[in-house]
N, C-alpha and C positions, 0 to 999 in steps of 0.2 A: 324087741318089745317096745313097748310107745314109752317115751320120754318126754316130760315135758321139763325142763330149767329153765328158771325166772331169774333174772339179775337187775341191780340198780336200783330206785328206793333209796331207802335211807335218811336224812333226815331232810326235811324243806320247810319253810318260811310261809305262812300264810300269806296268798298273794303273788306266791313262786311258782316255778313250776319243777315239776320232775317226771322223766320219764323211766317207767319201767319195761322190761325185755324177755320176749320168752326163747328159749331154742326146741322147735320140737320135732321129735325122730321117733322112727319105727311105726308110721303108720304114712297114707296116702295125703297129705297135707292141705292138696288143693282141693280133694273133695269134702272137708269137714268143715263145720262150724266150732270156730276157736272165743272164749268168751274168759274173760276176766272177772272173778268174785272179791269177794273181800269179806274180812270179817275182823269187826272193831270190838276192842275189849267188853265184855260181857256182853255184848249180842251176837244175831245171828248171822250165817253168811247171809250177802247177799249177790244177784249177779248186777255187774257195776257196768259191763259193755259186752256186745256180741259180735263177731262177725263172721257172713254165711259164706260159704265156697263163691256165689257172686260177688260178694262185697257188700252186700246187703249188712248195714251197721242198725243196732237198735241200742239204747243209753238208756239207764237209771235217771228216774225225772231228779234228782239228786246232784249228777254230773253233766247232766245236757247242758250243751255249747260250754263248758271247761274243759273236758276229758276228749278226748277221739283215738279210736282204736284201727289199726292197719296192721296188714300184713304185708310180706315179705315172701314171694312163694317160691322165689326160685333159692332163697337163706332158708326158708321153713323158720320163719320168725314171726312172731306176733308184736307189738308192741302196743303199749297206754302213753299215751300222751296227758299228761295230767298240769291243768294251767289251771291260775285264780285258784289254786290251794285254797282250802281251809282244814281248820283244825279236827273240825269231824268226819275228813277223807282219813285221818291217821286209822291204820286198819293193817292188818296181815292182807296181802295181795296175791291170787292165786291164777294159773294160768290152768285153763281147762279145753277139752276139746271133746266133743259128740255132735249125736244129732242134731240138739240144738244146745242154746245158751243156757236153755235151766234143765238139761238132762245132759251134762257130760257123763261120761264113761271113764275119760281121767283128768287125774289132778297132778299140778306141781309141787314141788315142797313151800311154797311161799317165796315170797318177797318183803320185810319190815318198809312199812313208810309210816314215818313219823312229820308230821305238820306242828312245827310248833305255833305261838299265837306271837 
């Protein structure tokens, strides 16, 4: 069955940087769109980056030029690059994968990043 596990997050320094990690199994890797959400206390998710089976990247006008999203295809890894932190990236961090970036089919259990100021 499709798996996705997120690792790493935790807590970062406004201005820092961190990067979080996906691992994901039981579906065809190189042919989906893997996209990263998020979602900060009392709002809603949103999608923070995508990337299509080309490599074709799209970004939250939010995170554009801080954040860069890549894969791993022959690990079936996803990763976020998350630089120039600030304190309103602090959010539960979600690894997803479908069609596209705002229609996954699955989710991860999260990743906590906390930004403090």
């Amino acid at each position: 069955q499709v798996q996705l596990v997120e690792s790493g997050g935790g807590l970062g320094q406004a201005g820092g940087s961190l990067r979080v990690s996906c691992a994901a199994s039981g579906f065809r890797f190189s042919a989906n769109t893997m996209a990263w959400h998020r979602q900060a206390p009392g709002k809603q998710r949103e999608v923070v980056a995508g990337i299509t089976s080309t490599g074709s990247t799209t970004y939250a006008d939010s995170v554009k030029g801080r954040f860069t999203v890549s894969t791993d295809n022959a690990k079936k890894m996803v990763y976020l690059q998350m630089n120039s932190l600030e304190p309103e990236d602090t959010a539960d961090y979600y690894c997803t994968t479908g069609p596209g970036s705002n229609s996954p089919n699955y989710w991860g259990q999260g990743t906590q990043v906390t930004v403090s100021s």
